[in-house]
DSSP file (Angstrom, degrees, kcal/mol; ACC not computed):
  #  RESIDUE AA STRUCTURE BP1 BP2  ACC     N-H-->O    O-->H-N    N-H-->O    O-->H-N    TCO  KAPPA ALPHA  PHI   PSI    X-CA   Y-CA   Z-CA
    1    1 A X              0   0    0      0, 0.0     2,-0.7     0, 0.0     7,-0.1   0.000 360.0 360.0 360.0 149.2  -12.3   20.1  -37.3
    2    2 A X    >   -     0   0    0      5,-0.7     3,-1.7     3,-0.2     5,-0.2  -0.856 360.0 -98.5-105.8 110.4  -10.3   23.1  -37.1
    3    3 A X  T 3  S+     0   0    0     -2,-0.7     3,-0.1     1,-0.3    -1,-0.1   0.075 104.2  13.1 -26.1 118.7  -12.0   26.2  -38.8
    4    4 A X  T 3  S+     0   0    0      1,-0.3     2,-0.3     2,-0.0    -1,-0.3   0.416 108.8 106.0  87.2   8.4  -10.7   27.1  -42.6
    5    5 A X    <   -     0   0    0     -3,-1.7    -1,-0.3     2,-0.1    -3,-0.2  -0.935  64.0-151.6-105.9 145.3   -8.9   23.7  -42.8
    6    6 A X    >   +     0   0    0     -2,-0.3     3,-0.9    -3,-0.1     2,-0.1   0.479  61.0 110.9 -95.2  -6.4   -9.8   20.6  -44.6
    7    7 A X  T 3  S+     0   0    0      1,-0.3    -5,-0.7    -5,-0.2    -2,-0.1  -0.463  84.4  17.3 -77.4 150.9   -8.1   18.1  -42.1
    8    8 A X  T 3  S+     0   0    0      1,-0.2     2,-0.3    -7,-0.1    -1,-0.3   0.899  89.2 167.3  47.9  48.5  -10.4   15.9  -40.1
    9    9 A X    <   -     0   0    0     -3,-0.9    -1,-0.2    -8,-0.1     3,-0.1  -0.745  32.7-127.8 -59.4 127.3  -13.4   16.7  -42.6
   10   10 A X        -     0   0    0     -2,-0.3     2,-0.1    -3,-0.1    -1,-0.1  -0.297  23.8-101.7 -72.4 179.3  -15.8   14.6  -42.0
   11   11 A X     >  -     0   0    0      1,-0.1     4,-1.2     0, 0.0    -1,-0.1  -0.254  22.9-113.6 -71.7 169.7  -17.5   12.7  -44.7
   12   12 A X  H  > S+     0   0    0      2,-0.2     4,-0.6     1,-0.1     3,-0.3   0.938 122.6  42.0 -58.4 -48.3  -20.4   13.1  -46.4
   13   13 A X  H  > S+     0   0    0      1,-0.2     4,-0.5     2,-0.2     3,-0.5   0.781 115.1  52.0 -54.6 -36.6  -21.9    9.8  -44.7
   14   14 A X  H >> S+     0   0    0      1,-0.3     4,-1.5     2,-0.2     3,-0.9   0.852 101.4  58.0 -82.9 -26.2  -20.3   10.8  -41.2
   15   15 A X  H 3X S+     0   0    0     -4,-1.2     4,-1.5    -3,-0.3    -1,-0.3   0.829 111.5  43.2 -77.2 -30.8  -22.0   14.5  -41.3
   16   16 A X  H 3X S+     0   0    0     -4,-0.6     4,-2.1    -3,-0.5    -1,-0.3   0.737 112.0  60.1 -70.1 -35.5  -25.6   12.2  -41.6
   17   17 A X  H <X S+     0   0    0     -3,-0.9     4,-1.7    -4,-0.5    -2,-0.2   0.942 112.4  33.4 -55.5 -67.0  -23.7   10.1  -38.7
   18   18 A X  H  X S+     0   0    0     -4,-1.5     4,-2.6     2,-0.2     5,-0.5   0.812 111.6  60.8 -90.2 -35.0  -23.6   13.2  -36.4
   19   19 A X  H >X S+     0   0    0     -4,-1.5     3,-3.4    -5,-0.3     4,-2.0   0.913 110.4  44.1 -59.0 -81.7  -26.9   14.7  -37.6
   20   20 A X  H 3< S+     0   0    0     -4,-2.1     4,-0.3     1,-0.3    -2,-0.2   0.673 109.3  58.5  -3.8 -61.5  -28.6   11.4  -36.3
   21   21 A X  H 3X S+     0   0    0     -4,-1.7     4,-1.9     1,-0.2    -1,-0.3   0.749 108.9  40.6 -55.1 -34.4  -26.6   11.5  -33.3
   22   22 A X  H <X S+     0   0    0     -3,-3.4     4,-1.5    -4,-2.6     5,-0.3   0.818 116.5  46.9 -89.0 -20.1  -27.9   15.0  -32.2
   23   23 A X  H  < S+     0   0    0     -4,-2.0     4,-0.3    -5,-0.5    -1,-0.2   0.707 113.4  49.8 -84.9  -6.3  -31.5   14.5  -33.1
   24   24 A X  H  4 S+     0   0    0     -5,-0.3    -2,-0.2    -4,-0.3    -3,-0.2   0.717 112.7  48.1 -91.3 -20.8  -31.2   11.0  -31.2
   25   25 A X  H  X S+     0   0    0     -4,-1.9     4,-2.5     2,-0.2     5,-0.3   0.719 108.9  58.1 -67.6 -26.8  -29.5   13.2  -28.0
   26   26 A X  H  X S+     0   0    0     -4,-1.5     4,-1.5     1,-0.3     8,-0.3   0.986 112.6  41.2 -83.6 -46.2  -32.7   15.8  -28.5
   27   27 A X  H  4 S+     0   0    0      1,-0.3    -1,-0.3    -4,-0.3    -2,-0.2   0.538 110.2  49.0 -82.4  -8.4  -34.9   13.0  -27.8
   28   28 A X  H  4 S+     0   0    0     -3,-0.3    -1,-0.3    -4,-0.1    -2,-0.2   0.604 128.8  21.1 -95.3 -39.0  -33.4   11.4  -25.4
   29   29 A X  H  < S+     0   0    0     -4,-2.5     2,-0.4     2,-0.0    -2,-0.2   0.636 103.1  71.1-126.0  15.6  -32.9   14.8  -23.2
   30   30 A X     X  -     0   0    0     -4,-1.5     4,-0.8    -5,-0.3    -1,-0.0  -0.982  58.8-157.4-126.1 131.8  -35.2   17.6  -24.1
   31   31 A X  H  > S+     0   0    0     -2,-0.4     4,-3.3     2,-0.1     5,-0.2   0.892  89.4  58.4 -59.6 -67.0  -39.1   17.1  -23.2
   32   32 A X  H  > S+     0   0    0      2,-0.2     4,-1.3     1,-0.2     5,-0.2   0.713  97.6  51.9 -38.6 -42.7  -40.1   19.5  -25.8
   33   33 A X  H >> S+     0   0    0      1,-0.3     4,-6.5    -7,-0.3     3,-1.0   0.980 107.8  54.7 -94.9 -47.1  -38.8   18.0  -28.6
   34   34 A X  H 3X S+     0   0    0     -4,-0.8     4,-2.2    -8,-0.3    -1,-0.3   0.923 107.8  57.0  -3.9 -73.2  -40.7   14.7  -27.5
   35   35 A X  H 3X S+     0   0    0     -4,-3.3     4,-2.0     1,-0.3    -2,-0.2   0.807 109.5  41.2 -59.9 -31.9  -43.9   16.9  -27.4
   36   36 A X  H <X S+     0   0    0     -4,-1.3     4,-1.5    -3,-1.0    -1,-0.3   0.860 106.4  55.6 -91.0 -36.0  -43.7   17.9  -30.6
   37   37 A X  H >X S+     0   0    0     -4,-6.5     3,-2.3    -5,-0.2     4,-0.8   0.978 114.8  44.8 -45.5 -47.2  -42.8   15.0  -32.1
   38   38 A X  H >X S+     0   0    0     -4,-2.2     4,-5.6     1,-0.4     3,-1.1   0.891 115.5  46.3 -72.5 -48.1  -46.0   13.5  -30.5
   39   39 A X  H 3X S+     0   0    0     -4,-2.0     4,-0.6     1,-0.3    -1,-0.4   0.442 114.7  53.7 -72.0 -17.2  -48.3   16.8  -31.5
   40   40 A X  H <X S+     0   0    0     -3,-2.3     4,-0.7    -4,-1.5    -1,-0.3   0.456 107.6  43.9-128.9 -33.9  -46.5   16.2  -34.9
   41   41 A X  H XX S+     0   0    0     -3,-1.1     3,-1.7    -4,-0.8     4,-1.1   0.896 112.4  56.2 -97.7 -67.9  -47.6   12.3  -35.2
   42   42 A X  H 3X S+     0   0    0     -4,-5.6     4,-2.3     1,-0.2     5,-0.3   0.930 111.2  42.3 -48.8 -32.8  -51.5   13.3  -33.9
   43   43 A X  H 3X S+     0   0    0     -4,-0.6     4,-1.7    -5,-0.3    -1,-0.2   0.934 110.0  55.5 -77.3 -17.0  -51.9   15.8  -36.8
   44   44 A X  H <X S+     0   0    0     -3,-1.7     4,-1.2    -4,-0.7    -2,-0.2   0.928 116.2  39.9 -57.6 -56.8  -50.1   13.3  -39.3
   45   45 A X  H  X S+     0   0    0     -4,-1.1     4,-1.2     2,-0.2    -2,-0.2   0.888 115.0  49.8 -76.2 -52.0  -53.1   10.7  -38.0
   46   46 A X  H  X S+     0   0    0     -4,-2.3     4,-1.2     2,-0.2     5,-0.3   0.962 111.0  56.9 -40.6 -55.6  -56.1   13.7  -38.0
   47   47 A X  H  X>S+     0   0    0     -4,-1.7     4,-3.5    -5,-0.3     5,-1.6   0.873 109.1  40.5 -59.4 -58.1  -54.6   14.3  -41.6
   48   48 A X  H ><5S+     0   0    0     -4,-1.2     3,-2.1     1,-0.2    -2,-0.2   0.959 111.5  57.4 -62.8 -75.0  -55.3   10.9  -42.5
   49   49 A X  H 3<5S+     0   0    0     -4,-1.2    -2,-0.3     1,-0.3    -1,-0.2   0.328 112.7  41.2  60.0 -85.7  -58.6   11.0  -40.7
   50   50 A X  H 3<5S-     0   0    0     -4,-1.2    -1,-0.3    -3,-0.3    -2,-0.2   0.583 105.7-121.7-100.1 -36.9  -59.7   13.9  -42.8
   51   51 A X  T <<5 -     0   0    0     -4,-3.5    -3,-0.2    -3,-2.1    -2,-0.1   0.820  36.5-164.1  99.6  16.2  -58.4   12.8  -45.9
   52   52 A X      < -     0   0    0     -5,-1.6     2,-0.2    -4,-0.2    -1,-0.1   0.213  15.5-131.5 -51.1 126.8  -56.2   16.0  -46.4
   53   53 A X     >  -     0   0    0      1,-0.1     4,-1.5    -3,-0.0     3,-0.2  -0.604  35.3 -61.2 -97.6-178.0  -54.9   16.4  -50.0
   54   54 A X  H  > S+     0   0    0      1,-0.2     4,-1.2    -2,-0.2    -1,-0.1   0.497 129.6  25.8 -24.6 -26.6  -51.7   17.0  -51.9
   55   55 A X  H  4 S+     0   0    0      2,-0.2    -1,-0.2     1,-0.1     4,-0.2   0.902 109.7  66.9-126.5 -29.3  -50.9   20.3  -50.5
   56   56 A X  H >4 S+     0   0    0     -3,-0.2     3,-1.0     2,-0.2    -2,-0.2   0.779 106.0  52.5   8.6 -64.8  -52.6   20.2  -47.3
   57   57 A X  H >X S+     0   0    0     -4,-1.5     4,-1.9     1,-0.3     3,-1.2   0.871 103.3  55.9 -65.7 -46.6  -50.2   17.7  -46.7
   58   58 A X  T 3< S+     0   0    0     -4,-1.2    -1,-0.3     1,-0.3     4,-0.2   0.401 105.8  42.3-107.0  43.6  -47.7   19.4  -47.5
   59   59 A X  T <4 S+     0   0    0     -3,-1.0    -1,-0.3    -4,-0.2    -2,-0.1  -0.398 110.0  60.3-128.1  73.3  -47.9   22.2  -45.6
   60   60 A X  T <> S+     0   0    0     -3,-1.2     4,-2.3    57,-0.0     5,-0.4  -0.307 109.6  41.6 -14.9 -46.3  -48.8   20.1  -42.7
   61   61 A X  H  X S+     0   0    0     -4,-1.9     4,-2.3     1,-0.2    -3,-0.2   0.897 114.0  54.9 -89.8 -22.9  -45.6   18.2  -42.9
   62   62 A X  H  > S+     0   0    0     -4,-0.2     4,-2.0     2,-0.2    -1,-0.2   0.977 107.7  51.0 -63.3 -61.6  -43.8   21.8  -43.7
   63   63 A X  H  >>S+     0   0    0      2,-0.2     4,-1.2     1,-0.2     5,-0.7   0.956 115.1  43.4 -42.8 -62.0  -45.4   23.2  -40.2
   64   64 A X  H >X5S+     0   0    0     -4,-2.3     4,-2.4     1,-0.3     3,-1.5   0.992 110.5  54.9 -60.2 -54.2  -44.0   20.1  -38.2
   65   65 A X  H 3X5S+     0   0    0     -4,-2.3     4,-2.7    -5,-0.4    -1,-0.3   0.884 111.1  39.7 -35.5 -44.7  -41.1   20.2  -39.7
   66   66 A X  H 3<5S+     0   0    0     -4,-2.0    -1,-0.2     2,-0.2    -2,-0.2   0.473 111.9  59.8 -86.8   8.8  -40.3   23.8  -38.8
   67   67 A X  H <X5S+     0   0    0     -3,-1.5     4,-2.3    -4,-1.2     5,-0.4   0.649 109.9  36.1-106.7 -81.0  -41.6   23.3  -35.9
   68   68 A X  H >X<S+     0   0    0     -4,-2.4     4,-2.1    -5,-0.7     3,-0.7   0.966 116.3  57.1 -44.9 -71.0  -39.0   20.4  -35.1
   69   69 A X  H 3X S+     0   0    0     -4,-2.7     4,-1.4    -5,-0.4    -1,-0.2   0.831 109.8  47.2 -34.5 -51.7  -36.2   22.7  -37.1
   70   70 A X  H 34 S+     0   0    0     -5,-0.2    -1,-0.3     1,-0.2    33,-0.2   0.852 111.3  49.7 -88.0 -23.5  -37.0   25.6  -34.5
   71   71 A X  H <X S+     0   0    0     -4,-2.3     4,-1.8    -3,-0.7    -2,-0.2   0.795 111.0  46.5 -76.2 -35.5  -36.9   23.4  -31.3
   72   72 A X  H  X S+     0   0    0     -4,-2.1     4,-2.6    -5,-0.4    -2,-0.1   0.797 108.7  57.3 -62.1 -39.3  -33.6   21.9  -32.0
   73   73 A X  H  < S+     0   0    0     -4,-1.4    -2,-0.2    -5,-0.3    -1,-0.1   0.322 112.9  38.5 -83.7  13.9  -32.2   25.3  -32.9
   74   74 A X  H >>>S+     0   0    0      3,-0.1     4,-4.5     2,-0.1     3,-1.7   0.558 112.1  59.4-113.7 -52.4  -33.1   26.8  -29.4
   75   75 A X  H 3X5S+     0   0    0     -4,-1.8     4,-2.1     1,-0.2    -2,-0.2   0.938 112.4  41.3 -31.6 -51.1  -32.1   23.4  -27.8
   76   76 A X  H 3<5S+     0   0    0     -4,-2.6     4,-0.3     1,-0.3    -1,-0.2   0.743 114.0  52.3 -73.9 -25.8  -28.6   24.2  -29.5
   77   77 A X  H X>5S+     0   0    0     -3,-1.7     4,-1.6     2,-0.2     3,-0.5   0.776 111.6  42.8 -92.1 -27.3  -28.6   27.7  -28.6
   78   78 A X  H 3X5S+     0   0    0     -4,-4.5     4,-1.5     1,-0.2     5,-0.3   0.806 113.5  51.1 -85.8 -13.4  -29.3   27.2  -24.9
   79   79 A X  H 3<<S+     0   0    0     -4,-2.1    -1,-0.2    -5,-0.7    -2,-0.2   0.891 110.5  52.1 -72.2 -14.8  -26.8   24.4  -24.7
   80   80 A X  H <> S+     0   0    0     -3,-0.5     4,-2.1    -4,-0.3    -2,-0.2   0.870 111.3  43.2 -81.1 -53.9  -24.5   26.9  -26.4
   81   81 A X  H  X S+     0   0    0     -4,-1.6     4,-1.9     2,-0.2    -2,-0.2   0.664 108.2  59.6 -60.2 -30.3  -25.4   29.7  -23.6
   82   82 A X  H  < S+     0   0    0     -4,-1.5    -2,-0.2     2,-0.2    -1,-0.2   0.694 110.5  46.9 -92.9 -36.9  -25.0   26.6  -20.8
   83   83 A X  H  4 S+     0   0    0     -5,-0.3    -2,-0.2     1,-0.1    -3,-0.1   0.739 116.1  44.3 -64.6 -84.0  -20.9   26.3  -22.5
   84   84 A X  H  < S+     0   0    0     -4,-2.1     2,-0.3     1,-0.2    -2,-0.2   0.513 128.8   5.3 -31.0 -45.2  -20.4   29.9  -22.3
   85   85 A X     <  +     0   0    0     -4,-1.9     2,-0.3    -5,-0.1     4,-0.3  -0.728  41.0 177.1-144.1 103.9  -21.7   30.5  -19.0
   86   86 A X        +     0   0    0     -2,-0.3     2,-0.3    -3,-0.1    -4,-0.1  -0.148  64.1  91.4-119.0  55.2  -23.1   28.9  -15.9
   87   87 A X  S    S-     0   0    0     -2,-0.3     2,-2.0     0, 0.0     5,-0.2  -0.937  92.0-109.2-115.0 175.8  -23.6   31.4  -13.9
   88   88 A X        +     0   0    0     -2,-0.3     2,-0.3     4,-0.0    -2,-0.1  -0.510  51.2 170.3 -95.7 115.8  -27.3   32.9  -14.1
   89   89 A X     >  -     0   0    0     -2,-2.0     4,-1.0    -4,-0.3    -4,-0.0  -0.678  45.7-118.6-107.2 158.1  -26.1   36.3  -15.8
   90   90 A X  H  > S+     0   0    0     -2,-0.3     4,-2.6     1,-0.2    -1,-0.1   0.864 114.1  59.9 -78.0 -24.7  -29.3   38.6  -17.2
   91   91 A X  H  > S+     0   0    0      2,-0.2     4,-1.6     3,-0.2    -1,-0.2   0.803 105.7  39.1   6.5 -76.4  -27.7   38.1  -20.9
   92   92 A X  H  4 S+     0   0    0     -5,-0.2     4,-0.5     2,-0.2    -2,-0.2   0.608 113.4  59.0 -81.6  -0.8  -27.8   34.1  -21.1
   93   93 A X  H >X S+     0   0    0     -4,-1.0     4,-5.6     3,-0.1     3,-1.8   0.865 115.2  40.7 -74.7 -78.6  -31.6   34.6  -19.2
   94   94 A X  H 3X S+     0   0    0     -4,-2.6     4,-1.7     1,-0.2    -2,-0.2   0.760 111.5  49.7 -37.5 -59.2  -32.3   36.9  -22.6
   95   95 A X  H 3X S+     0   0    0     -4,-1.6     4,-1.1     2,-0.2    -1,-0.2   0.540 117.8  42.0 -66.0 -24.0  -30.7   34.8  -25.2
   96   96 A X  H <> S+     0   0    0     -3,-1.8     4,-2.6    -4,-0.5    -1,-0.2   0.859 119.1  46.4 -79.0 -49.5  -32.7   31.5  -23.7
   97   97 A X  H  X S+     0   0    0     -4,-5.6     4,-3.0     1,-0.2    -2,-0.2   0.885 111.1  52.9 -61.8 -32.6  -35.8   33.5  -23.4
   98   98 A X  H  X S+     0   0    0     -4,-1.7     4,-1.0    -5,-0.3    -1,-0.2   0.955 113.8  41.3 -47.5 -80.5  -35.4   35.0  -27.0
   99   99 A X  H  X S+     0   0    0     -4,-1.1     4,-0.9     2,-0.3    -1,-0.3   0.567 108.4  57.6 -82.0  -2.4  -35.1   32.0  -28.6
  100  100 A X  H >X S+     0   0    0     -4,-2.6     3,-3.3     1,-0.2     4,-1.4   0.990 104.3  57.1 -43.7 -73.6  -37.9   30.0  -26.6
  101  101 A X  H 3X S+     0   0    0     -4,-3.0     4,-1.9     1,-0.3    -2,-0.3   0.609  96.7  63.9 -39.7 -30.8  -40.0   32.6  -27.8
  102  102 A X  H 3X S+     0   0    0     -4,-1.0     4,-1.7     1,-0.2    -1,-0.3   0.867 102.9  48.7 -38.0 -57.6  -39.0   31.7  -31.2
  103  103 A X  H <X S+     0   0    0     -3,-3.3     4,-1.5    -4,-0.9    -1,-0.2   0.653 106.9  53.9 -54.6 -27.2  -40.4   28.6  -30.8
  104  104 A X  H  < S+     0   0    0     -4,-1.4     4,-0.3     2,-0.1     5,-0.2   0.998 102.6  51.6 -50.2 -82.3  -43.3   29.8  -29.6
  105  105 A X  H >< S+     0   0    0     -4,-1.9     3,-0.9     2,-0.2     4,-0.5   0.818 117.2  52.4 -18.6 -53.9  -44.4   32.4  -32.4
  106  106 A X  H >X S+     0   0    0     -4,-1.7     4,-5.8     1,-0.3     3,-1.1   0.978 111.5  37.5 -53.2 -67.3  -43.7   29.2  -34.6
  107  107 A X  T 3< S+     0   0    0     -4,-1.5    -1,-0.3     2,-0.3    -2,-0.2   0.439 109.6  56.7 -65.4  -7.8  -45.5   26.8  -33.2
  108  108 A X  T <> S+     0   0    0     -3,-0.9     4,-1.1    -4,-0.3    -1,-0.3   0.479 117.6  52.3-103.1  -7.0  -48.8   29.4  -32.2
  109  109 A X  H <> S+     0   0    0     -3,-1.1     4,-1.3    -4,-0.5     2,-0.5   0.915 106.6  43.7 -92.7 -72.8  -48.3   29.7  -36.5
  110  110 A X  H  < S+     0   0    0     -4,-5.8    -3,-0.2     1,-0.3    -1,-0.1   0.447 113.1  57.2 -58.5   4.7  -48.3   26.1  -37.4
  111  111 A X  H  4 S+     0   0    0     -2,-0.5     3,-0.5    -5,-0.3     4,-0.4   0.782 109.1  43.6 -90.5 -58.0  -51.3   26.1  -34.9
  112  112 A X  H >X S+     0   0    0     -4,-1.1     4,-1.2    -3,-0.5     3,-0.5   0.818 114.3  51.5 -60.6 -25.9  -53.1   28.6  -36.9
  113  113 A X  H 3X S+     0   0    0     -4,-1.3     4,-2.1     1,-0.2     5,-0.3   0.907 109.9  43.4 -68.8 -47.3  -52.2   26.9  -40.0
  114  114 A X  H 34 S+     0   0    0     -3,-0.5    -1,-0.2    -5,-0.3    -2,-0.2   0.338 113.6  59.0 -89.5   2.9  -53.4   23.0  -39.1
  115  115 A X  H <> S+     0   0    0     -3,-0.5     4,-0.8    -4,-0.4     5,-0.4   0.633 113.5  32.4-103.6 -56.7  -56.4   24.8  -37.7
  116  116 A X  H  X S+     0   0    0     -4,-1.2     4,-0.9    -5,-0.3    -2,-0.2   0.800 116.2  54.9 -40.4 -43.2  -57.2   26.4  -41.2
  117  117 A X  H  X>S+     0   0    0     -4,-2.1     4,-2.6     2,-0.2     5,-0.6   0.870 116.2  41.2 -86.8 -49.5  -55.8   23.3  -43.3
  118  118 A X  H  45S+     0   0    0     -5,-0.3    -2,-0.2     1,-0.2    -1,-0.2   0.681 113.8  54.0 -83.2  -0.4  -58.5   20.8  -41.1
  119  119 A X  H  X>S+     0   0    0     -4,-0.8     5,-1.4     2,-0.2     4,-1.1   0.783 113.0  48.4 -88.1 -45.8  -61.5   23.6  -41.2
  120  120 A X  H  <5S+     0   0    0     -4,-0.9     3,-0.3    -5,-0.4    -2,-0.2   0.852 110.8  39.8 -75.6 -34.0  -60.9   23.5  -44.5
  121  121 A X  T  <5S+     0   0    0     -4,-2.6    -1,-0.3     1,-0.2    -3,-0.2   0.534 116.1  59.5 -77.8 -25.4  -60.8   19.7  -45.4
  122  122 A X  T  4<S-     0   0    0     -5,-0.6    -1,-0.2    -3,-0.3    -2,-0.2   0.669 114.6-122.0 -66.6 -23.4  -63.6   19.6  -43.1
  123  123 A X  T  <5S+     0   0    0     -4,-1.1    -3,-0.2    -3,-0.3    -2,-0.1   0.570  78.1 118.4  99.9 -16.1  -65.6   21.9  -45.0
  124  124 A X      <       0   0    0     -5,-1.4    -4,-0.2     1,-0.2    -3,-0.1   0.771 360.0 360.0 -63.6 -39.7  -66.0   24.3  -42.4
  125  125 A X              0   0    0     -6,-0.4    -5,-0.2    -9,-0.1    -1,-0.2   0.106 360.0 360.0-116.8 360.0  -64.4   27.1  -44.0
C-alpha cells in the first residue's frame, strides 16, 4: 500500500491474514519467541496447578502477552535495522541492543510479577 492512499487497502479479514502470517514467520525463525511461548504455556499450567483466580489470571495472561507483544516488536525492529543496513555500523549495534534490552526489563517484570501472583495463591505471601 502506498502511504496516504486508499488503493490496495487491505481488508479487514486480510490485515488478520498478514498478522497470522508474521506471528507464524516469528515462530518459525526466532528462538526467543519459541522460548517464551514455552515459558508462557508452563506458567499457564503452574496457574492451573495453583488454582490462580480471576485476576491472577489475568495478569498472568497480561504479563505473557506483553511479553510476546515486546519480542515481536524487537524481532521487527532488528529486522528493520538488517533492511537499512548490513554492514555492522555502532548505530544498528545500539538500536538492536536498545531494544533487546526492552525485552529484557519486561520480561525480569513479568518475572517479578508471576513470582508474586504464585507466592500469593500459594499462601506464602
Amino acid at each position: 500500500m502506498i502511504p496516504g492512499s486508499n488503493s490496495d487497502h487491505p481488508t479487514f479479514f486480510q490485515s488478520f491474514k498478514y498478522a497470522l502470517e508474521g506471528l507464524a514467520t516469528a515462530v518459525r525463525t526466532e528462538r526467543n519467541i519459541n522460548v517464551m511461548f514455552i515459558l508462557g504455556f508452563c506458567t499457564i499450567v503452574a496457574g492451573f496447578a495453583v488454582g490462580l483466580d480471576a485476576v491472577s489470571w489475568c495478569i498472568i495472561i497480561i504479563c505473557c502477552g506483553l511479553v510476546i507483544f515486546a519480542e515481536l516488536c524487537n524481532t521487527a525492529m532488528e529486522t528493520i535495522v538488517d533492511l537499512a543496513t548490513q554492514e555492522l555500523h555502532p548505530l544498528a549495534k545500539r538500536a538492536k541492543d536498545i531494544a533487546a534490552a526492552s525485552v529484557y526489563v519486561l520480561s525480569l517484570t513479568a518475572a517479578l510479577v508471576g513470582c508474586i501472583v504464585f507466592l500469593h495463591a500459594l499462601h506464602v505471601i
